[in-house]
C-alpha positions as CSV (number, residue, x, y, z in Angstrom):
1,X,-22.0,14.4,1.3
2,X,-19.9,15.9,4.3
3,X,-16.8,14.5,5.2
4,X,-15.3,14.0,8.8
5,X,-11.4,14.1,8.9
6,X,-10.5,12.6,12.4
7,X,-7.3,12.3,13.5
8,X,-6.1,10.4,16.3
9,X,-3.3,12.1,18.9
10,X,-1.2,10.9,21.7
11,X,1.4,13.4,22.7
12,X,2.0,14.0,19.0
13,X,2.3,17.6,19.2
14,X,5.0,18.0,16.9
15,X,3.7,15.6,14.6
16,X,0.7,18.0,14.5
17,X,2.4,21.3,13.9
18,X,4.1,19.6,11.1
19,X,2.1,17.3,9.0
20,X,-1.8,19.5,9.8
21,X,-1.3,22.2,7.7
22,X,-1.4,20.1,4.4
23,X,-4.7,18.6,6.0
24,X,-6.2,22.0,6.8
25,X,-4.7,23.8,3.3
26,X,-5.7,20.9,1.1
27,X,-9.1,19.7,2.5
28,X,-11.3,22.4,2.1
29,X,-14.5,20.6,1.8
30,X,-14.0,18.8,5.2
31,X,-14.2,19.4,8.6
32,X,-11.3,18.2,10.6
33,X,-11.4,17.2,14.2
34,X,-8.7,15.9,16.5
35,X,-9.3,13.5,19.0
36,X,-7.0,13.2,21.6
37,X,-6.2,9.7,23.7
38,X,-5.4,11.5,27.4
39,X,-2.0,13.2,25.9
40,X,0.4,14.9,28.4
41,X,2.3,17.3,25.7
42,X,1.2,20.0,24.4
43,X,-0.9,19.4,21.5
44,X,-4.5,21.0,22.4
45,X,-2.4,24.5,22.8
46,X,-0.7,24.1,19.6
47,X,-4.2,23.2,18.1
48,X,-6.2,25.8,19.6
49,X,-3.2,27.8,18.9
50,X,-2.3,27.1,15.2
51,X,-5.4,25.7,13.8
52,X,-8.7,27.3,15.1
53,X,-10.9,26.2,12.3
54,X,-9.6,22.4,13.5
55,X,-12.1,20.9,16.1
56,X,-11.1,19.5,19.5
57,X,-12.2,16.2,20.9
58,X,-11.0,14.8,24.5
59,X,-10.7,11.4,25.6
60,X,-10.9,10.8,29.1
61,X,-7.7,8.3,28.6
62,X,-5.4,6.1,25.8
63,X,-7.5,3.9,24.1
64,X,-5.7,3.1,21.2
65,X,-6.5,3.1,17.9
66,X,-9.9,2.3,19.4
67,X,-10.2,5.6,20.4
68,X,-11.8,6.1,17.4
69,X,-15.0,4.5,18.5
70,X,-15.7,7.3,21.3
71,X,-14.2,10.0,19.0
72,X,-16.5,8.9,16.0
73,X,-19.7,8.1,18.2
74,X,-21.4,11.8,18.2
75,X,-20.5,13.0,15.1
76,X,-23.0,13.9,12.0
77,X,-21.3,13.6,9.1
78,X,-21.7,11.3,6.2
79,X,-18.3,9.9,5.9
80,X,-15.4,9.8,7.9
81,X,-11.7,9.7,7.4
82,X,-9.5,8.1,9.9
83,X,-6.0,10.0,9.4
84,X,-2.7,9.6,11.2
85,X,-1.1,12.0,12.8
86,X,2.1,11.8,10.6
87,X,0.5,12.1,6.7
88,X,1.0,14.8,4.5
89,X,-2.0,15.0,2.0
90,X,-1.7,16.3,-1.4
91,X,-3.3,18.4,-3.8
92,X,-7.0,17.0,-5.2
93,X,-6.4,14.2,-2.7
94,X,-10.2,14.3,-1.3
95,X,-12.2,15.0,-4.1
96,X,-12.4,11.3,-5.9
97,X,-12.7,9.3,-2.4
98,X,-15.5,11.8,-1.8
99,X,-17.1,11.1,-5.7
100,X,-16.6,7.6,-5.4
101,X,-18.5,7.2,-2.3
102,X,-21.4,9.5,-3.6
103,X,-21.7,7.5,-6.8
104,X,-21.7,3.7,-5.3
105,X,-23.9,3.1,-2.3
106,X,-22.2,-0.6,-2.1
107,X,-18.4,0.9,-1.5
108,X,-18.2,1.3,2.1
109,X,-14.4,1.6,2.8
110,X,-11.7,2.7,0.5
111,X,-7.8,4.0,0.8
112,X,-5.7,6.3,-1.4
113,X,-2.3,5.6,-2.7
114,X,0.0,5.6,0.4
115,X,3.4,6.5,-0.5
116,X,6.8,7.0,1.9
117,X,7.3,10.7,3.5
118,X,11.1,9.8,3.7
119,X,11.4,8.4,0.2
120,X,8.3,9.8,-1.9
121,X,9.6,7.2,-4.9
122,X,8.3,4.6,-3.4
123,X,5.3,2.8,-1.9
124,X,4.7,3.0,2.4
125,X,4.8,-0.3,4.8
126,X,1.1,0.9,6.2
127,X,-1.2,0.1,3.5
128,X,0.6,1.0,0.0
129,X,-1.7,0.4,-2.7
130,X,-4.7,-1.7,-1.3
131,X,-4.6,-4.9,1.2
132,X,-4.8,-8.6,0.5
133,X,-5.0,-11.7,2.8
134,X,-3.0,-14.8,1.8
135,X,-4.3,-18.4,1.5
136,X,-3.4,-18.3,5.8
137,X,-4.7,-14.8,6.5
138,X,-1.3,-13.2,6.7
139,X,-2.0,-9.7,5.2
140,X,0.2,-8.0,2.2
141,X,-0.5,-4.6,0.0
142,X,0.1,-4.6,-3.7
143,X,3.4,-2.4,-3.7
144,X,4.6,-4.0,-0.4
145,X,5.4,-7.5,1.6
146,X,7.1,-8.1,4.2
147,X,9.9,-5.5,4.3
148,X,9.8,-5.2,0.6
149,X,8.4,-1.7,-1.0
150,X,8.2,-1.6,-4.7
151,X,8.9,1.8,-6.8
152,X,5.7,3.9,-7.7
153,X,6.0,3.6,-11.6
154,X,2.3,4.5,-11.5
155,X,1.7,0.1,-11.7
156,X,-0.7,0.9,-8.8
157,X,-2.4,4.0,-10.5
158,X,-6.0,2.2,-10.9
159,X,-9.5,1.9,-8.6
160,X,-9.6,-1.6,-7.9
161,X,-11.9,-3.9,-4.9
162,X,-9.5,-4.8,-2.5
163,X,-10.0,-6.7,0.8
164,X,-8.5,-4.2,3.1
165,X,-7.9,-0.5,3.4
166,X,-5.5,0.9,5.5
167,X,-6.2,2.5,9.0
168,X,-3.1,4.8,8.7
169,X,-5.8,6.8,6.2
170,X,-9.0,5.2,5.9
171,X,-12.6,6.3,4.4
172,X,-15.7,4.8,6.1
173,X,-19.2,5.3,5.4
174,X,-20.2,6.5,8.8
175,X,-23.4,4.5,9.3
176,X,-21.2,1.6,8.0
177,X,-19.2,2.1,11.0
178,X,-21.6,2.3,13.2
179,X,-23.5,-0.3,11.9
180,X,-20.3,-3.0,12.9
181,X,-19.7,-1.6,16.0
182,X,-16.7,0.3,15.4
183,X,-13.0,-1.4,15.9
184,X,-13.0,-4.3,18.1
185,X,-12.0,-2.9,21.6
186,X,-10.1,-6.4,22.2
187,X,-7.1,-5.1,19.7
188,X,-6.0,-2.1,21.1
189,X,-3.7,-1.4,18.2
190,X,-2.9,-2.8,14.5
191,X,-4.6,-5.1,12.3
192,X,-8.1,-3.8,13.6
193,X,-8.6,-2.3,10.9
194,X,-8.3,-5.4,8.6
195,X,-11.1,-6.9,11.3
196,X,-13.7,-4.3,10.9
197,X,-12.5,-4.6,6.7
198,X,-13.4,-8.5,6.8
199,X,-16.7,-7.7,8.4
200,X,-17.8,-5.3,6.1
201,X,-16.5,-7.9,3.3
202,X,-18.8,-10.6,5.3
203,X,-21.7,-8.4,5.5
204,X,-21.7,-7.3,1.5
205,X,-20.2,-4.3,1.5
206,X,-17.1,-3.6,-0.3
207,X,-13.4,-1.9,0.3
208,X,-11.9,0.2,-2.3
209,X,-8.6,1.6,-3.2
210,X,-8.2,5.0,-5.3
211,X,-4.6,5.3,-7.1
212,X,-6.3,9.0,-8.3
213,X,-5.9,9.8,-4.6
214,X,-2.4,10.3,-3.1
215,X,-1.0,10.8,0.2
216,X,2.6,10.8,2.4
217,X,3.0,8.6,5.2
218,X,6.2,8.9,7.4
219,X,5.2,5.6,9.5
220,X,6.7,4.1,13.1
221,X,5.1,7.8,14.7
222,X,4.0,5.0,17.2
223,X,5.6,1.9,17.0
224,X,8.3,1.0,14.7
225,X,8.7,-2.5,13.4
226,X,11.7,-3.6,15.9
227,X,9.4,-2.8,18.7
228,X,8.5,-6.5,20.3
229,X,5.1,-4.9,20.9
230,X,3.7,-4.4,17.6
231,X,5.3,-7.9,17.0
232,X,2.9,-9.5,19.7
233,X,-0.2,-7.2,18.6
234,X,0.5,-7.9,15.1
235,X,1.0,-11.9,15.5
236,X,-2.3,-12.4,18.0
237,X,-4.6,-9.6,16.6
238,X,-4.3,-11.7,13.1
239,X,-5.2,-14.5,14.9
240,X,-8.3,-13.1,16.5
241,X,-9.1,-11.9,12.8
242,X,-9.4,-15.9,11.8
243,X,-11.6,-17.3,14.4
244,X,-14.0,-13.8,14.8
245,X,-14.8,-14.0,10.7
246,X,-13.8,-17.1,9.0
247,X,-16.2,-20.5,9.1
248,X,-15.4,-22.1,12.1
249,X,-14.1,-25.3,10.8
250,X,-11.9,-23.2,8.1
251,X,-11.1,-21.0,10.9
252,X,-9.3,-24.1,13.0
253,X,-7.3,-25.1,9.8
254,X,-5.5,-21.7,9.2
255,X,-5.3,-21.0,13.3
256,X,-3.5,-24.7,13.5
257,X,-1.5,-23.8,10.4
258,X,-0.5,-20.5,11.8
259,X,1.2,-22.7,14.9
260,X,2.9,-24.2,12.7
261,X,4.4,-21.1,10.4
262,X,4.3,-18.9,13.4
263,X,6.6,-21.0,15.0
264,X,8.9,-20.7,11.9
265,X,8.9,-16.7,12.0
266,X,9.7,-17.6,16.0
267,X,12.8,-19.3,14.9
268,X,14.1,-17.0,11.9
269,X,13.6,-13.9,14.4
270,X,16.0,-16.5,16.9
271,X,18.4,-17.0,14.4
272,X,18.5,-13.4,13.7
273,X,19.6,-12.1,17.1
274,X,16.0,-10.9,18.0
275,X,14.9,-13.1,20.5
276,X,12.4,-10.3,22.1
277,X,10.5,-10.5,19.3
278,X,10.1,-14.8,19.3
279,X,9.4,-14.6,23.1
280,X,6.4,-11.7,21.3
281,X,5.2,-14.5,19.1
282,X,4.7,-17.1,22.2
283,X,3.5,-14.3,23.8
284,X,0.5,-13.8,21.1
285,X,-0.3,-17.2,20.4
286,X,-0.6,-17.9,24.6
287,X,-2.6,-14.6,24.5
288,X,-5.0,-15.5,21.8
289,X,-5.6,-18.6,23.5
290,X,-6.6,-17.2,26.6
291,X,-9.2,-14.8,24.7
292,X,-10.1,-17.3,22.1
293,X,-13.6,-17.6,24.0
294,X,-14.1,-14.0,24.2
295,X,-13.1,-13.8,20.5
296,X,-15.5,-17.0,19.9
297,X,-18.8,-15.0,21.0
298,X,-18.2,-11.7,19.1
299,X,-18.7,-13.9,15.3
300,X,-21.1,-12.7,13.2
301,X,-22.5,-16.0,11.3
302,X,-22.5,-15.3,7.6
303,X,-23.6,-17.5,4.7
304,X,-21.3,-16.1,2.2
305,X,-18.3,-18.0,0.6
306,X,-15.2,-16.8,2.5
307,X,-13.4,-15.2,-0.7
308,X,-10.7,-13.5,1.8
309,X,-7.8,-14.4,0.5
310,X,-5.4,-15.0,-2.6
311,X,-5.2,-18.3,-3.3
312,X,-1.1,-18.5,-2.6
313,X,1.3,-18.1,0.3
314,X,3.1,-15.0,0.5
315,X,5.6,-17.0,2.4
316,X,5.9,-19.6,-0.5
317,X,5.8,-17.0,-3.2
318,X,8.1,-13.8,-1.8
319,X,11.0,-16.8,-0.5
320,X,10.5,-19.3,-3.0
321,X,9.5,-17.6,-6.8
322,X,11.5,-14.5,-5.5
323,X,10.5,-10.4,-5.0
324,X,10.2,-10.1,-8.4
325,X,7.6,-12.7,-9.6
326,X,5.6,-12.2,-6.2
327,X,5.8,-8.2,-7.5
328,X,3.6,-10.0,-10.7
329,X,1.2,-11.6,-8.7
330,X,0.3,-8.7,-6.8
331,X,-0.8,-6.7,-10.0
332,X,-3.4,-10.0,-11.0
């Protein structure tokens, strides 16, 4: 099996010349491209400079996280790895995605462990130790909701079936990914990966996580979580996850639901001095609305029982039975 490493770049030159030489040192089986979304810094020199065995691809432009569609579209290899610009990989970290993807044909995403660069105790907002969906579709990791990151006491150490991987360091079968279509082009940035996770879930396939596997994200390299963008993208792009891959009666219940509890998190970010980012939640839901046609016509009708989510509230659980006994359910 060959394995693709692609990583992603916009202006992220420094970000390069610090967190690529872990890639290049510890991935020796691998070839690594980088794909660049039309930067303006420096990073081809400091590439072509730094890292001649690293491969070179150019975007015509900034495409997102999408980007990865044209990067990923010519190239040969078995398997790819979507990596982020800012990850530090660690020593053996390749070797059991790669095994477990050689040894079952019916894995066709997976994640490592992803643990935080600034604080290598504990588990990392982007993806942590394997993603969930609540009873509403709003995402969580085991070792992370909401703002809350649990300790690594090696509680996450197992291979498991999850429902998502993250994109911050993602494994995909490569005729998998083509096979969906890529990312869905709509999104431009976050929670597409949990889109093209659900449609591989619809279509049979399943998502892995590896706690054998272990990497070091330093996260907000492109937006942070007090930016009212990634609010908006974050608030409508889980919307347009409902309608594209849920039943279409089930799919009005949670998108009616989410007005309601939406509308909530509107209010709490009010009360909290951040009105920016409840004018970003109007934003999404009027923004989801106006492409909820679009959205409508890219469904891909499958006759399997929708077994997306947990059946609780993260909402309920984390405010209600406290951080502690949601930290419980997680490990179920």
């Amino acid at each position: 099996m060959k394995t693709a490493i692609v990583i992603l770049n916009w202006n992220g030159a420094t970000l390069l010349e610090r967190f690529l030489p872990s890639v290049v040192k510890l991935s020796k089986s691998a070839q690594i491209y980088v794909a660049d979304n039309g930067s303006t810094d420096h990073s081809k020199e400091t590439v072509v400079e730094l890292f001649p065995n690293v491969k070179w691809i150019q975007l015509d432009k900034n495409y997102g996280f999408v980007g990865y569609n044209k990067a990923l579209e010519n190239l040969e290899e078995d398997l790819f790895c979507l990596l982020n610009s800012d990850i530090e990989v660690t020593e053996g970290w390749l070797e059991p995605i790669e095994l477990l993807f050689e040894r079952q044909e019916e894995i066709a995403i997976a994640q490592p462990k992803i643990l935080d660069y600034k604080d290598k105790t504990r588990f990392e907002y982007a993806g942590a130790a394997g993603g969930y969906l609540d009873f509403f579709a709003y995402p969580y990791c085991r070792g992370r909701v909401f703002q809350y990151l649990e300790e690594d006491k090696g509680q996450y150490d197992d291979s498991r079936q999850v429902f998502w991987a993250t994109g911050a360091c993602m494994f995909v079968r490569s005729s998998v990914f083509k096979s969906l279509g890529g990312f869905d082009s709509s999104y431009f940035a976050h929670q597409e990966e949990i889109d093209l996770c659900w449609r591989a879930n619809n279509q049979g396939y399943q998502v892995y996580y590896i706690g054998s596997s272990q990497v070091y994200h330093l996260g907000g390299s492109t937006l942070s979580n007090m930016n009212p963008k990634k609010t908006f993208l974050n608030f409508r792009n889980s919307l347009f996850n409902i309608l594209k891959n849920l039943p279409l009666l089930h799919a009005l219940v949670i998108v009616l639901s989410r007005l309601i509890l939406d509308g909530v998190a509107g209010i709490v970010f009010l009360l909290q001095g951040k009105a920016k980012h409840t004018l970003a939640i109007i934003k999404a839901h009027f923004s989801f609305y106006y492409h909820a046609k679009s959205i409508y016509k890219k469904r891909i009708n499958s006759k399997s029982k929708p077994h997306y989510y947990r059946h609780f509230s993260i909402v309920y659980s984390y405010f209600v039975l406290g951080k502690e006994k949601f930290s419980d359910l997680t490990k179920l």
